[in-house]
C-alpha positions in Angstrom: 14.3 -5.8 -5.6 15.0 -7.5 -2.4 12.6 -9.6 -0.8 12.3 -12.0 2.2 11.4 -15.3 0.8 11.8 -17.1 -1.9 8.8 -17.2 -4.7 7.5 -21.2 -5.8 7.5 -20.1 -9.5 7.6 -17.4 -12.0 3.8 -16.6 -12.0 3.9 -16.5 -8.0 7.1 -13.6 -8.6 5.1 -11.8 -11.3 1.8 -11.8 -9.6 3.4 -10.3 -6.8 5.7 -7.8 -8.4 2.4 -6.9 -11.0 0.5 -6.1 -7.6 3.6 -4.4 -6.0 3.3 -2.2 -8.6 -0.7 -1.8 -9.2 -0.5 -0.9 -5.4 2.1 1.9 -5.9 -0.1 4.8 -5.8 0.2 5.8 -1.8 2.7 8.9 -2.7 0.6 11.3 -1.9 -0.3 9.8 2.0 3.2 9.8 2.3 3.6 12.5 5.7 0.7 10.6 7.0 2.2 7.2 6.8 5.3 8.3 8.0 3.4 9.2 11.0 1.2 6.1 11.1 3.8 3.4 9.8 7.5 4.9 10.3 8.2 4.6 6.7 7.2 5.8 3.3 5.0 5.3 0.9 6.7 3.1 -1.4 8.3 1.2 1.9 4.4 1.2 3.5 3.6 -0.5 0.0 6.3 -3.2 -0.5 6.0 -4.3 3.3 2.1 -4.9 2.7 2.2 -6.9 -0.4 5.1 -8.5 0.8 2.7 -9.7 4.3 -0.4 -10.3 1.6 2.2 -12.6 -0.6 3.4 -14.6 2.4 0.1 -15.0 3.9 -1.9 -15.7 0.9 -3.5 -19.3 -0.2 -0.1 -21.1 -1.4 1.4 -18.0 -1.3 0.4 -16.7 -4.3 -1.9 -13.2 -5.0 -4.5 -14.3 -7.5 -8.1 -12.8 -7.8 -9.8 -14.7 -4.4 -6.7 -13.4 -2.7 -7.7 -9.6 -3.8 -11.6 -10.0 -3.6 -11.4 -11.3 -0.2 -9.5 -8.0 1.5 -11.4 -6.0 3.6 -10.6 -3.0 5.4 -9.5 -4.4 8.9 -7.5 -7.3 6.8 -5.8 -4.1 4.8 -5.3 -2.3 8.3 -3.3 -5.0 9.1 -1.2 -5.6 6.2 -0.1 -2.4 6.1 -0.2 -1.3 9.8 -2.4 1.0 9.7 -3.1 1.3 13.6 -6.5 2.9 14.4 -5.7 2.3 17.6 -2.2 4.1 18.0 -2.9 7.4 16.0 -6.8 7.7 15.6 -7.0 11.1 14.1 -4.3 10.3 11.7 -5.6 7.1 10.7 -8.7 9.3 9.2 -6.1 10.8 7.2 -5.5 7.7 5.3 -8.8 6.4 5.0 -9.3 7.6 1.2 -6.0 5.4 1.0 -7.5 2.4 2.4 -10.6 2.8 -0.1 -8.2 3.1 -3.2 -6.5 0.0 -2.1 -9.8 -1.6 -2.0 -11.5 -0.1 -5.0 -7.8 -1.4 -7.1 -7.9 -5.0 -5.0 -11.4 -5.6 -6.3 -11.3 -4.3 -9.6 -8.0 -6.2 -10.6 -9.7 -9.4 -8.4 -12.7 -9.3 -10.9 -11.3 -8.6 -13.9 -8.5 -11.3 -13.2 -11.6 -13.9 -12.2 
């Protein structure tokens, strides 16, 4: 799979690609996201672990990195736009709560 940058080690390319993958549930959002984010739900998915990889602590996605998401921080990592499409944006919000509910499960267990 094509990427971007370049990862610092092996465990920085697994942890990402391991919560590429955790992540890869959105399939069923996917008209709404095409609405919202101009691109699929696999696409929506790669581009927002791919923004939490490059902007995380050493750029690495450990367990702080997924307990400290928040629901504006995952708005903006994935582009979700309250402010361009507000109705639709509702339509994702069950998303955006399985994104979190996963982040801070895997965060603790992983802790």
């Amino acid at each position: 799979m094509e990427v971007s940058f370049e990862f610092r080690d092996v465990q920085s390319e697994a942890c990402f690609h391991l919560t590429l993958h955790l992540f890869n549930f959105g399939y069923g959002f996917r008209h709404p996201l095409h609405k919202i984010c101009g691109i699929g739900a696999w696409q929506t998915m790669k581009r927002g672990i791919e923004v939490l990889h490059a902007t995380a602590e050493q750029r690495f996605i450990g367990a702080n990195t997924l307990l400290n998401l928040s629901e504006s921080i995952i708005d903006e990592l994935f582009q979700f736009s309250p402010k361009r499409l507000p109705l639709t944006i509702s339509s994702i919000a069950p998303l955006r709560k399985m994104i979190l509910g996963v982040a801070y499960s895997t965060g603790e267990m992983a802790s």
